[in-house]
C-alpha positions as CSV (number, residue, x, y, z in Angstrom):
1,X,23.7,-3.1,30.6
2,X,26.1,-3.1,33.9
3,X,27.4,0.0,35.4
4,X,30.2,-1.7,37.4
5,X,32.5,-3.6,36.1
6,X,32.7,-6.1,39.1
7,X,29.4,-7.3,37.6
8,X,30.4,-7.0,34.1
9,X,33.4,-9.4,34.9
10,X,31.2,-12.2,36.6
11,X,28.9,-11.9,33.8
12,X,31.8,-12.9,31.3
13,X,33.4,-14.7,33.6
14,X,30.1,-17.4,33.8
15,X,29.8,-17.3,30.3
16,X,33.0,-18.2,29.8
17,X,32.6,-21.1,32.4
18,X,29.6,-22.0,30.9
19,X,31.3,-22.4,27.0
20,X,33.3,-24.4,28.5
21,X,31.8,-27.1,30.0
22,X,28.8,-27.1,27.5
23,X,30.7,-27.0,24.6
24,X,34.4,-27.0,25.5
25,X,35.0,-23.7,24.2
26,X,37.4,-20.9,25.3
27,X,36.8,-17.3,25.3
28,X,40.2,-15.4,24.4
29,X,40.0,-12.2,26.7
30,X,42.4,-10.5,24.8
31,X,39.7,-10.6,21.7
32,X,37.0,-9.8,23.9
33,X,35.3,-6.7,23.5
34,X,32.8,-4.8,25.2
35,X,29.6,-3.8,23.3
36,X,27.3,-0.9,24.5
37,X,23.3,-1.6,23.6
38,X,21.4,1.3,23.5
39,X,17.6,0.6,23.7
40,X,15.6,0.7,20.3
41,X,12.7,3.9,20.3
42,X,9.7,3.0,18.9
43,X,9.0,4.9,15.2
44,X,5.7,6.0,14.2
45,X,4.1,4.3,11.0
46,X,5.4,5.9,7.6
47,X,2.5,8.2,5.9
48,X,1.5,8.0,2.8
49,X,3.2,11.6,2.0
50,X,6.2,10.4,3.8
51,X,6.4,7.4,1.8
52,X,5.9,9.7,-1.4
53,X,8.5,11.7,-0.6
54,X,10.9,9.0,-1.3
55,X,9.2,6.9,-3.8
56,X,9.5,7.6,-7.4
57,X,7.1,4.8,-8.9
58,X,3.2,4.3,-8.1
59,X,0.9,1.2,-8.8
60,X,-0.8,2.5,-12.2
61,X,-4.0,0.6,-11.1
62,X,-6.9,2.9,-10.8
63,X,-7.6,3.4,-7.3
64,X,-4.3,1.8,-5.7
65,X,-1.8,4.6,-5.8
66,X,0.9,2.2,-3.6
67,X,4.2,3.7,-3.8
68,X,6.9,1.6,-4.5
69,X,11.0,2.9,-4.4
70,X,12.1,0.9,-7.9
71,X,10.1,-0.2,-10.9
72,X,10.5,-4.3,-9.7
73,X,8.6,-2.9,-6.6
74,X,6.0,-1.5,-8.6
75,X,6.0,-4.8,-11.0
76,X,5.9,-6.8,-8.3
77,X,3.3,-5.6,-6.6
78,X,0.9,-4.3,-9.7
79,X,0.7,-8.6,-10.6
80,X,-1.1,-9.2,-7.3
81,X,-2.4,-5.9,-6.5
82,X,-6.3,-6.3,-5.9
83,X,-7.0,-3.1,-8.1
84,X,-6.0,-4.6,-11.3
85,X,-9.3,-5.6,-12.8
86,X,-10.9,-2.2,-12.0
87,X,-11.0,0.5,-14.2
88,X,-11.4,4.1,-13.8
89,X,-14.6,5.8,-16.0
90,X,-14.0,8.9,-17.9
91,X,-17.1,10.1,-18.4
92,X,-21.0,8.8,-19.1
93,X,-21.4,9.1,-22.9
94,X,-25.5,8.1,-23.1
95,X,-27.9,6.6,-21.3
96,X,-30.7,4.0,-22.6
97,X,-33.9,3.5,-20.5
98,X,-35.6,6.1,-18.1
99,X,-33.0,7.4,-16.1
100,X,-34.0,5.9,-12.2
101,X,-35.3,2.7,-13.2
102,X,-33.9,-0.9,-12.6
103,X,-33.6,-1.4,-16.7
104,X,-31.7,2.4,-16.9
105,X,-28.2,1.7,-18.4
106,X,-25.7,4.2,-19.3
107,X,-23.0,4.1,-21.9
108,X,-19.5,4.6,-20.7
109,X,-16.5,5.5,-21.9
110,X,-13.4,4.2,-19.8
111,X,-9.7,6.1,-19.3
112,X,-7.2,4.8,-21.1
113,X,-9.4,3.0,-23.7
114,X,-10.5,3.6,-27.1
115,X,-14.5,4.6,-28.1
116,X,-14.7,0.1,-29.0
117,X,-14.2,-0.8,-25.4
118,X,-17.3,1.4,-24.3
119,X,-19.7,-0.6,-22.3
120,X,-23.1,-0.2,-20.9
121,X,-23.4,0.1,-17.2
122,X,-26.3,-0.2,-14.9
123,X,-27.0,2.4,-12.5
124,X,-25.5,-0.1,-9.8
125,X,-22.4,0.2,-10.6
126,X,-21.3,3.7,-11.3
127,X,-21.1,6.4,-8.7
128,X,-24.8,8.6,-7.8
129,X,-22.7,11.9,-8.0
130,X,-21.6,11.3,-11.7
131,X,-25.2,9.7,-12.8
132,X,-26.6,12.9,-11.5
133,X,-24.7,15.6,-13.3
134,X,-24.8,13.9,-16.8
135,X,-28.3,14.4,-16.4
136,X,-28.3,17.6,-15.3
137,X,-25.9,18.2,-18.2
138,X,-28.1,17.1,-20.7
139,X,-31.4,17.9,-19.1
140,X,-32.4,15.0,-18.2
141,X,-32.2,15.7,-14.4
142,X,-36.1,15.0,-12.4
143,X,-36.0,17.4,-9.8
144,X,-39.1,16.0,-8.4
């Protein structure tokens, strides 16, 4: 951006020129008009509360929670989202083996899913906190 025009007018003035010889073009002055660029500021990175603020739809894949502005976002993305084969456990219904062991599975009941699609679960694969208080719930909890 030029404060004085004296600079302003060579600037067009060698574009001009330069049209013209390179590709024997004219600049009509009387269309030409001056265009102030201001410079860009830099904007922080949207938040997820920011971004929910705004969006109405969320990924219904247990444990994505992307927000999306229109249902063909949220369709869109649920196809590829990397969430989509995981499900989301309601609660731990029984367990079979002694609780602690390698051979210890529990019986679990999934959101969303009826009582047939129960599976059982080794000990691997479900979270310590929720293991420990259905046994303290049904007093099968080793303190030692």
């Amino acid at each position: 951006m030029d404060s004085d025009i004296k600079v302003e007018t060579a600037r067009v003035t060698s574009i001009a020129a330069g049209s013209r010889k390179d590709a024997d073009m004219s600049i009509n002055i009387d269309k030409t008009e001056v265009m102030h660029v201001a410079t860009r500021e830099r904007v922080s990175k949207t938040t997820r509360a920011e971004a929910k603020k705004v969006c109405k739809y969320t990924c219904k894949n247990a444990g994505c929670n992307m927000v999306f502005q229109n249902t063909h976002g949220a369709k869109c993305h649920a196809g590829k989202c990397k969430w989509k084969h995981a499900f989301e456990m309601d609660r731990i219904i029984k367990v079979k083996g002694t609780p602690g062991t390698n051979k210890c599975k529990y019986l679990i009941r999934w959101k969303g899913y009826k009582p047939k699609n129960d599976t059982w679960e080794p000990h691997c694969n479900l979270p310590p906190e929720e293991i420990q208080a259905f046994l303290k719930q049904n007093g099968l909890y080793d303190t030692e």
